[in-house]
C-alpha positions in Angstrom: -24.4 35.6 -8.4 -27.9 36.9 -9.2 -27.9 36.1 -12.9 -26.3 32.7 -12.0 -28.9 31.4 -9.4 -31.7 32.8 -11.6 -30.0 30.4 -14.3 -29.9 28.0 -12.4 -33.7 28.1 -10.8 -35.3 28.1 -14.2 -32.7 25.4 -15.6 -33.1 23.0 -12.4 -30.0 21.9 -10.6 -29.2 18.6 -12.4 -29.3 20.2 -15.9 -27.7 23.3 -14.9 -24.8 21.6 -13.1 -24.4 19.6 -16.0 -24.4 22.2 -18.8 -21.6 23.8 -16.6 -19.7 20.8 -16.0 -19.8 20.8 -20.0 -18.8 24.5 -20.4 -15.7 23.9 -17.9 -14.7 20.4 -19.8 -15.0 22.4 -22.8 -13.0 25.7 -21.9 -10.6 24.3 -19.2 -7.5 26.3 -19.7 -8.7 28.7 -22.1 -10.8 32.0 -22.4 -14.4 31.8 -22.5 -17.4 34.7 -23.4 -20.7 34.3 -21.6 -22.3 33.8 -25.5 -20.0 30.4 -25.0 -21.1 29.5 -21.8 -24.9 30.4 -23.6 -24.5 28.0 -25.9 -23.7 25.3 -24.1 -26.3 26.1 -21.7 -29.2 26.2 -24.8 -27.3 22.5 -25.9 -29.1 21.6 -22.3 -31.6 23.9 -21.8 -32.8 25.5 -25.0 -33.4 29.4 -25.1 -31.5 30.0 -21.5 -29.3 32.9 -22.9 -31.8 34.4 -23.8 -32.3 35.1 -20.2 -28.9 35.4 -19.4 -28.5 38.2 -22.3 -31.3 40.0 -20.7 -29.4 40.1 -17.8 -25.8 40.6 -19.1 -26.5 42.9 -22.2 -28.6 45.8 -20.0 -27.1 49.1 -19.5 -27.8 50.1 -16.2 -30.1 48.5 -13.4 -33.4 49.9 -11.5 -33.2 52.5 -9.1 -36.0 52.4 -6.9 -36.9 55.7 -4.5 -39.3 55.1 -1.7 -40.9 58.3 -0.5 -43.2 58.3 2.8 -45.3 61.4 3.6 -47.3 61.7 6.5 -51.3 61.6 5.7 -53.1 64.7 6.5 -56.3 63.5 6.5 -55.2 60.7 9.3 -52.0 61.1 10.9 -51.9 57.5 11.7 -51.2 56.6 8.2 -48.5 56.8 5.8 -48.5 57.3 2.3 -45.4 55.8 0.0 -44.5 57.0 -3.4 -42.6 54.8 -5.0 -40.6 55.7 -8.1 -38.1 53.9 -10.6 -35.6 55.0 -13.0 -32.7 53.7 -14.9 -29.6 53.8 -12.8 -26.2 53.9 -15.1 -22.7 53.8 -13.6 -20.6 56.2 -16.0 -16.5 56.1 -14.9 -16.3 57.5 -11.0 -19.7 59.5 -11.3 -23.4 57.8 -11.6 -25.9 59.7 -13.6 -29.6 59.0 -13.3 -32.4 60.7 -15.8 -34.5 63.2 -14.0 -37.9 64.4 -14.9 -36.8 68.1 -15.8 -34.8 66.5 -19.2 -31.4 66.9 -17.0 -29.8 64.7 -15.3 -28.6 64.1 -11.5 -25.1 63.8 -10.7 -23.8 61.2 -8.0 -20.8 60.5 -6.4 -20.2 58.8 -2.9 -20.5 62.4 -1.4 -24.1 62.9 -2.6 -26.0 64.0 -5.4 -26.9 67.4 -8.0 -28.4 68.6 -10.8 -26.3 68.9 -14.0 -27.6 70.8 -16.5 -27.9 68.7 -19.9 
């Protein structure tokens, strides 16, 4: 739904309800790509799957890692490090780059180092 509602907040709800009313009159009992719905949605709103293509065409989405550390010069305080990488779901395993040119390993049981 993300890529939908931010479609439809830049597009406004009267255009993009009727650029989809379009795309289902169009493709009703038939196949459709999202470069069709695109096009019917630039007829309305021109240059919208462009957007959408930045959205649907990426491999991968941000991983962000929050670290907190404890400050040593004031224990009060709280220092974050926050990092992003790319995150890429390959079959049953998830594989993430890591600064050290390898990669980590993930599955639902945790994480490791693979050597590349």
């Amino acid at each position: 739904m993300g890529v939908i509602n931010t479609v439809a907040n830049i597009m406004g709800n009267s255009a993009f309800f009727g650029g989809i009313t379009t795309y289902l009159n169009t493709y009703e009992f038939s196949v459709a790509t999202s470069e069709e719905l695109g096009t019917v949605l630039d007829g309305v709103f021109p240059g919208i799957s462009a957007v959408m293509n930045s959205y649907i065409l990426q491999e991968g989405f941000p991983l962000i890692i929050m670290n907190a550390t404890v400050d040593s010069a004031n224990d009060n305080n709280l220092l974050f490090a926050v990092e992003q990488r790319r995150f890429v779901k390959q079959g049953q395993r998830f594989y993430m780059n890591s600064s050290d040119g390898g990669h980590v390993c993930c599955t639902v049981m945790g994480c490791a180092n693979v050597v590349a």
